[in-house]
C-alpha positions in Angstrom: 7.3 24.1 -7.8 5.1 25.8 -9.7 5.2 29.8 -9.8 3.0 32.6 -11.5 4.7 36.2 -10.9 2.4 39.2 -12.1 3.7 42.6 -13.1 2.7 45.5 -14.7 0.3 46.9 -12.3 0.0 50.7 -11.2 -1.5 54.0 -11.1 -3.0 55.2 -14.4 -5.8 58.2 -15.2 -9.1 56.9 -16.6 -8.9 56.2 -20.2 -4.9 54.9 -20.1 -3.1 51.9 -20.7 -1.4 49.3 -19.1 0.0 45.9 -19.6 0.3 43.2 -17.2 2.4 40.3 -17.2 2.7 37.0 -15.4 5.7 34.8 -16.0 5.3 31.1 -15.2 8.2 29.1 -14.0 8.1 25.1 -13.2 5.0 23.8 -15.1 4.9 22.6 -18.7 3.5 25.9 -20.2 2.2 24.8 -23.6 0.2 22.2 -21.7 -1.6 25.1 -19.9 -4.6 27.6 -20.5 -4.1 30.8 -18.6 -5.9 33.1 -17.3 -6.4 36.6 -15.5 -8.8 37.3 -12.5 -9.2 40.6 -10.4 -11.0 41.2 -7.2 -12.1 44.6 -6.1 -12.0 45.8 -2.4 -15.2 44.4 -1.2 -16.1 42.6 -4.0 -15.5 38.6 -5.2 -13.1 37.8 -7.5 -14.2 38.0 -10.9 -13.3 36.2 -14.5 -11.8 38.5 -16.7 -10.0 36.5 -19.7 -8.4 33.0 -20.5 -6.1 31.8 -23.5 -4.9 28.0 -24.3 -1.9 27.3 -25.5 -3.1 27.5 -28.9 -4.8 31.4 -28.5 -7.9 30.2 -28.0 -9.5 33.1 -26.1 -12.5 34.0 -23.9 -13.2 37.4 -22.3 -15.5 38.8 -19.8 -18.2 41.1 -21.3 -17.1 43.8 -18.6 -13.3 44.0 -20.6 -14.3 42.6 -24.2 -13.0 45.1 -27.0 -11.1 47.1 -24.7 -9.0 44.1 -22.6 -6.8 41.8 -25.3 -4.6 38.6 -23.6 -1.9 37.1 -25.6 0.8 34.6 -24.7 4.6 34.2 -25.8 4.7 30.5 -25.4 8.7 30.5 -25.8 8.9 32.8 -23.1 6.5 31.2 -20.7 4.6 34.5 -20.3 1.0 35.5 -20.2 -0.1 39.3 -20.8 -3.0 41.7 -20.1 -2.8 45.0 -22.5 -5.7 46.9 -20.7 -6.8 50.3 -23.0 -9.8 52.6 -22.0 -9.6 51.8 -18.4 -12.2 52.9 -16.1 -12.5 53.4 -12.4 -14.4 50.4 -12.2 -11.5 48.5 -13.4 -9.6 49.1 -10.2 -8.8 45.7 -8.5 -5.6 43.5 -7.6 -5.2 41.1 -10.9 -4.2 37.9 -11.0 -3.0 35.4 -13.2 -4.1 31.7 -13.0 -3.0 28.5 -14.7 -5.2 25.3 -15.7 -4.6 22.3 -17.9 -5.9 22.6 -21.3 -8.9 24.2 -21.5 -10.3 28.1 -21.2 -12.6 28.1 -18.2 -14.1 31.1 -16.4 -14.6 29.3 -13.5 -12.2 30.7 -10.5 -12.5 26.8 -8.8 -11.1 25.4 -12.1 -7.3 27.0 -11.6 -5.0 25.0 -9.7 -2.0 27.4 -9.5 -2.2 31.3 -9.1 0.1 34.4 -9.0 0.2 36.9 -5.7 -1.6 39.5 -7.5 -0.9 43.2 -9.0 -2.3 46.1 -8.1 -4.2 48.1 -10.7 -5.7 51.8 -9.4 -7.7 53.6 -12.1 -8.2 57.3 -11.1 -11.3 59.3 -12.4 
């Protein structure tokens, strides 16, 4: 049984930090790009990076130079380290798994996590 738990998520001032994470548990990991998502209230949920198993990554222009995703293969684990964060990036995140290849496509990600809460205050 395939499983994708996020953490990380919280309350933070705009212009902070934080890093999310999303362990994987029953699914070959190495065999499978990974990726984040977030919806905001009201809103669809949106693309918002990808990496393969061999860090090949793909960001949305919304997060690009301030969003970076990284992956510790041996540790089945996917991360989110999220600097200069804005209001607008207030959502529930989630992590997603695919074989192979980046996508940005939310139809393309067979397995997803439950979601973490992110709240950016102005």
């Amino acid at each position: 049984q395939v499983q994708l738990v996020e953490s990380g998520g919280g309350l933070v001032q705009a212009g902070g930090s934080l890093r999310l994470s999303c362990a994987a548990s029953g699914l070959a990991f190495n065999n499978y790009a990974m990726g984040w998502f977030r919806q905001a209230p009201g809103k669809d949920r949106e693309f918002v990076a990808a990496i393969t198993w061999s860090s090949r990554i793909d960001y949305s222009d919304s997060v690009k130079s301030r969003f970076t995703i990284s992956r510790d293969n041996a540790k089945n684990t996917v991360f989110l380290q999220m600097n200069s964060l804005k209001p607008e990036d207030t959502a529930v995140y989630y992590c997603a798994a695919r074989l192979r290849l980046v996508t940005t496509k939310e139809a393309d990600y067979g397995f997803w996590g439950q979601g973490t809460q992110v709240t950016v205050s102005s």
